[in-house]
C-alpha positions as CSV (number, residue, x, y, z in Angstrom):
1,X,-28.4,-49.8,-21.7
2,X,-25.2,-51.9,-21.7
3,X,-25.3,-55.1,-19.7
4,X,-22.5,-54.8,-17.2
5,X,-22.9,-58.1,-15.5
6,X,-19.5,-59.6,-14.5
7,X,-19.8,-63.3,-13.5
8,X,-17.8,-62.2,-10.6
9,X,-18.2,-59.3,-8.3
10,X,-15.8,-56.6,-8.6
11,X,-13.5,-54.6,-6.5
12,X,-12.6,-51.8,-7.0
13,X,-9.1,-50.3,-5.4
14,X,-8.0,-47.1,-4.9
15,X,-4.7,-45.5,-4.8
16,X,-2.8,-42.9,-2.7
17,X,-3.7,-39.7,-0.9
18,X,-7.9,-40.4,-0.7
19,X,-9.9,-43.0,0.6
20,X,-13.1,-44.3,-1.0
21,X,-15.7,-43.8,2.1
22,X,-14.4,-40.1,2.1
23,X,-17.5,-37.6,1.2
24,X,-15.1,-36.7,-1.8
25,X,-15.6,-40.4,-3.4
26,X,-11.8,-41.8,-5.1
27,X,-14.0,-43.1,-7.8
28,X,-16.6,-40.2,-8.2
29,X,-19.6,-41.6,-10.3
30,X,-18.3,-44.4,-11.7
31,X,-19.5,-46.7,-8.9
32,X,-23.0,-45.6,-9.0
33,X,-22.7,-45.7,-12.7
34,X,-21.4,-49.2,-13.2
35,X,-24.0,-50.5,-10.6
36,X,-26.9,-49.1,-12.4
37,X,-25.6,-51.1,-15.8
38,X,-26.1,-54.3,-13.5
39,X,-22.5,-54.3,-11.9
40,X,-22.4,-56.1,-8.6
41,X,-19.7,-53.4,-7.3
42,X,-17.5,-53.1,-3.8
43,X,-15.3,-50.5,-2.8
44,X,-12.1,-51.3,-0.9
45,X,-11.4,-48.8,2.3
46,X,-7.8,-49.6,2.5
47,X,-5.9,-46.5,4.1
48,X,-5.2,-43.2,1.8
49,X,-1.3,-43.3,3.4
50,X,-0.9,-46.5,4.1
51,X,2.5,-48.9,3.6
52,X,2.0,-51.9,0.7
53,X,1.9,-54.5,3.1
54,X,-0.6,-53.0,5.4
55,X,-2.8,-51.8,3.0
56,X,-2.5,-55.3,1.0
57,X,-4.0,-57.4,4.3
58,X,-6.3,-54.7,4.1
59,X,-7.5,-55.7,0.9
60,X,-7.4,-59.3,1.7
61,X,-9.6,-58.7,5.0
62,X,-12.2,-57.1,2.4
63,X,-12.4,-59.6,-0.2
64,X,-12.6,-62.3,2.1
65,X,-16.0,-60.1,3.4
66,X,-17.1,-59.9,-0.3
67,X,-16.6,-63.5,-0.9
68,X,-18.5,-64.2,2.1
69,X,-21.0,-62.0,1.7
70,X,-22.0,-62.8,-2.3
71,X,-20.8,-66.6,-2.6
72,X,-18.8,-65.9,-5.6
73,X,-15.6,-68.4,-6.0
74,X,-13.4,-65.5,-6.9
75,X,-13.2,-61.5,-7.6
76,X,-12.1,-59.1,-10.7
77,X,-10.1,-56.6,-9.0
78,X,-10.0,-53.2,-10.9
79,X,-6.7,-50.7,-9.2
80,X,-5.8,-47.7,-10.1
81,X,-2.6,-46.2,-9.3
82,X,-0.9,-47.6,-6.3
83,X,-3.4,-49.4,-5.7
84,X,-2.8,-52.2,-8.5
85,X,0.9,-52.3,-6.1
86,X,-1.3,-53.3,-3.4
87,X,-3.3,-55.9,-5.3
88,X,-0.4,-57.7,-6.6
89,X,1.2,-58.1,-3.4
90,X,-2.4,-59.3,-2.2
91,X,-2.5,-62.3,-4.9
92,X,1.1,-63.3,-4.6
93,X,2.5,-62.8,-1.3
94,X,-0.7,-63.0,0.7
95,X,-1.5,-65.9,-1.5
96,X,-5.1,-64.6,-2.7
97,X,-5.0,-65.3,-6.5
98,X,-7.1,-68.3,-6.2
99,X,-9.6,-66.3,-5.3
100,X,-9.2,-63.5,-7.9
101,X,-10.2,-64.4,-11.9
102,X,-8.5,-60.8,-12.9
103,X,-6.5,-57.9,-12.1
104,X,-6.6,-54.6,-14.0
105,X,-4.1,-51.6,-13.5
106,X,-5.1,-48.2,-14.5
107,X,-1.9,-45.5,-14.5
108,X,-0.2,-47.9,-11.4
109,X,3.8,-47.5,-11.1
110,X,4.5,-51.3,-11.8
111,X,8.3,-50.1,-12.4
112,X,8.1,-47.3,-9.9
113,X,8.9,-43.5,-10.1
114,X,12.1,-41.7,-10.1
115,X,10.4,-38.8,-8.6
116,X,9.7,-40.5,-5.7
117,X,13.4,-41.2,-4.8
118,X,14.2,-37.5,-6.2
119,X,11.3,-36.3,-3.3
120,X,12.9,-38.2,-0.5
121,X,16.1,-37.2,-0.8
122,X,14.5,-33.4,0.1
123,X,14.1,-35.4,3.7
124,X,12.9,-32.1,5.2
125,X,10.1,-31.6,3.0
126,X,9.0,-35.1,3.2
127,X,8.8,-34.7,6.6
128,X,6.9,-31.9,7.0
129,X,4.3,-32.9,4.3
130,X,4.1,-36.5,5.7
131,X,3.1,-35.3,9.3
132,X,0.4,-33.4,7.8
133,X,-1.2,-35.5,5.4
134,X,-0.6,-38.4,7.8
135,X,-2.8,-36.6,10.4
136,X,-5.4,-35.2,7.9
137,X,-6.0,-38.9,7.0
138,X,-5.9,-40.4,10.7
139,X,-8.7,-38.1,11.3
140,X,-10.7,-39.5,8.5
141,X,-10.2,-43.1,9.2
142,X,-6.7,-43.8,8.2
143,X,-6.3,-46.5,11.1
144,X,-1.9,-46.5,10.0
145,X,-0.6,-43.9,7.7
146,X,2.9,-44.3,7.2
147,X,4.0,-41.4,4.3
148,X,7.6,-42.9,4.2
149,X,6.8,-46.3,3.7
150,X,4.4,-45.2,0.9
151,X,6.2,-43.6,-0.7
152,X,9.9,-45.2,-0.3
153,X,7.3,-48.3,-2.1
154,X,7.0,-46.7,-5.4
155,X,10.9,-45.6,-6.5
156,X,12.0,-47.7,-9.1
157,X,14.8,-50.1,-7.0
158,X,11.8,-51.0,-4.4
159,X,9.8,-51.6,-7.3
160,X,12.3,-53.6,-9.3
161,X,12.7,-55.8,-6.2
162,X,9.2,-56.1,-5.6
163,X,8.6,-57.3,-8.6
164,X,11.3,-59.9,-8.5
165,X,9.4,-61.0,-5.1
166,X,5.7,-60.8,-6.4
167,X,5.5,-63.0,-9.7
168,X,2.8,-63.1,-11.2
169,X,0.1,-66.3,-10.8
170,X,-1.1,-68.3,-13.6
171,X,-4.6,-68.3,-11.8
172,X,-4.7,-64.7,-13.0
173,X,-5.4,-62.9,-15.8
174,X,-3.5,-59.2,-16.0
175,X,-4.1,-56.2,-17.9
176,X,-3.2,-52.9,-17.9
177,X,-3.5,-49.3,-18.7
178,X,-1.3,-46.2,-18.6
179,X,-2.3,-42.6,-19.5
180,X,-0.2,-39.6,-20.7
181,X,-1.1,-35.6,-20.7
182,X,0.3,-34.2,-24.3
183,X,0.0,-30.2,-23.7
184,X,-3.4,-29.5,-24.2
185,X,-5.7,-28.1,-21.4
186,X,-3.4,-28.3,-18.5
187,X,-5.3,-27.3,-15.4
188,X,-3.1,-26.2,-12.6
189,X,-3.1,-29.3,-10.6
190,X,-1.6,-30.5,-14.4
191,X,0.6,-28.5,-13.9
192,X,2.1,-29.1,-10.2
193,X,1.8,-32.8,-10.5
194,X,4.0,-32.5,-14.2
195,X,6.7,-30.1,-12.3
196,X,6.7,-32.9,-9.3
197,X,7.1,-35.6,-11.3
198,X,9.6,-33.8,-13.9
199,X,12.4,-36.2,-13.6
200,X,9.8,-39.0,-15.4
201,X,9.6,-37.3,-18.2
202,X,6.2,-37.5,-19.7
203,X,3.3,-38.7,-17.6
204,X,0.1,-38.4,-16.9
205,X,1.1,-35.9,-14.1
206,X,2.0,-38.7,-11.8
207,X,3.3,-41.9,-13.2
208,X,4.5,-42.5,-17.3
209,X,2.6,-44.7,-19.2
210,X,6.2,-46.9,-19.1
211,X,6.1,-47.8,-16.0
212,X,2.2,-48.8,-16.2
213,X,2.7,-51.6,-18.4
214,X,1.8,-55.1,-16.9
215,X,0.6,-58.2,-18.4
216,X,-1.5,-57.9,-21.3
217,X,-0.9,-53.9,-22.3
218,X,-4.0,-52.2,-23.3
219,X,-2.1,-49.1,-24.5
220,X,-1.7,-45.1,-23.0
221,X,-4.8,-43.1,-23.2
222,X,-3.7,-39.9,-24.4
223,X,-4.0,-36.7,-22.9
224,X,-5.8,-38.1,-19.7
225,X,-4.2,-37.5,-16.4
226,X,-3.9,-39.3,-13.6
227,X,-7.4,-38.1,-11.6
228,X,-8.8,-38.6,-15.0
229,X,-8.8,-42.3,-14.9
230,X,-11.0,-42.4,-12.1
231,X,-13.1,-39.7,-13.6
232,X,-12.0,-37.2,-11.0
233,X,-12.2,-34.1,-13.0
234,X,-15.2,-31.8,-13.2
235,X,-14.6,-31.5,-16.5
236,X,-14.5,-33.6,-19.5
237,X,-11.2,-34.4,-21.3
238,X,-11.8,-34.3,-25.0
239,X,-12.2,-37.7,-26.5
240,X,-12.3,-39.0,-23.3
241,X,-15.0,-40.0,-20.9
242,X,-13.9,-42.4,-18.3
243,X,-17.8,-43.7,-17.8
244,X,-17.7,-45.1,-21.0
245,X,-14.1,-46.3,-20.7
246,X,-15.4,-48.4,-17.4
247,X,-18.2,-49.5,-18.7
248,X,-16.2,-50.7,-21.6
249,X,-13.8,-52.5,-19.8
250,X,-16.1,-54.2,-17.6
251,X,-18.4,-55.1,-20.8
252,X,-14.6,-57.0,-21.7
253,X,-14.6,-58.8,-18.4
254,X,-17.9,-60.1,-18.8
255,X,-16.8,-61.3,-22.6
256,X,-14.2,-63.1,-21.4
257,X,-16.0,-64.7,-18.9
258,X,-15.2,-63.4,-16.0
């Protein structure tokens, strides 16, 4: 069995519209599946609908816990999606990057979406959907869901200026992934997210592997989606299995020391 042993814990961070103590798990098996190859793993239980900010002192509440709780010096934090947003605004604003050795982005919208500023222009839609799934995930422990600041976040000019306002630190290594759908085995939710997020051109049904790039790029995983990077399918994409692909990257991690 490989040896998953990081020399620092890692965190794992989840992005929009799910919450990771939900009885429909953001990162399926892969928790349970990294801890049994000897990965000391946490789980972050920020908000499914929170704002950046919010969600980001979230995160730093949590790994201050971790820290406390394992005596480790620092974390690798692993974010998918919006998520890896949420991180870097945790290491450079809220100044936690001393205490992080790495950050990983899987499929996250470093450069933002244009769909998201096409989708809030249709004001009337956004408000209807953002009442509901606000209120869906207040009832399942969303403590401040805020749909509009969510996703107001993620079009490319608030991205652009967040990046200008969130360098990133030396103390930190960063790597990233993206992931692209080519036209083979579309399921239906393919199929919706693709037609949302038309005006991206290709994606992985949510976010182009473009806009995923960030520090060191690890390259687009082809025909995966976007719940595919956290293994949220129920079935397998061919030549991809995102058990191996974590264990893989966490093998890394540990190979490089951290």
């Amino acid at each position: 069995m490989t040896d998953c042993r990081t020399r620092y814990p890692l965190l794992l961070i989840h992005g929009l519209n799910c919450r990771d103590d939900w009885i429909f798990s953001y990162w399926g098996p892969l928790t349970d599946l990294l801890r049994a190859h000897g990965a000391a793993v946490y789980l972050s239980g920020q908000d499914a609908w929170g704002g950046v900010p919010g969600n980001a002192r979230a995160l730093l509440r949590r790994g201050e816990e971790i820290l406390a709780e394992t005596g480790s010096e620092k974390l690798n934090l692993i974010a998918h999606s919006k998520g890896g947003v949420e991180a870097r605004y945790l290491l450079s604003t809220l100044g936690f990057a001393p205490r992080a050795a790495s950050l990983t982005t899987i499929c996250t919208p470093h450069r933002g979406s244009k769909a998201a500023a096409e989708w809030l222009a249709r004001e009337r839609v956004c408000r209807i959907a953002g009442r509901g799934l606000e209120g869906f995930w207040r009832a399942r422990g969303d403590r401040d869901p805020d749909f509009p600041a969510a996703v107001s976040a993620l079009t490319p000019e608030a991205m652009e200026r967040f990046n200008r306002e969130n360098p990133d630190s030396p103390l930190v290594y960063y790597q990233s992934w993206g992931a692209r759908l080519d036209g083979a085995g579309w399921d239906p939710m393919d199929r919706l997210q693709l037609w949302l997020t038309r005006a991206d051109g290709p994606t992985d049904g949510l976010v182009s592997p473009e806009s995923a790039v960030w520090g060191r790029w690890r390259g687009t995983l082809e025909g995966v989606s976007h719940q595919d990077g956290v293994g949220g399918r129920r079935r397998k994409r061919p030549g991809f299995d995102a058990g191996e692909f974590y264990i893989r990257l966490v093998r890394e991690l540990a190979e490089m020391g951290f």
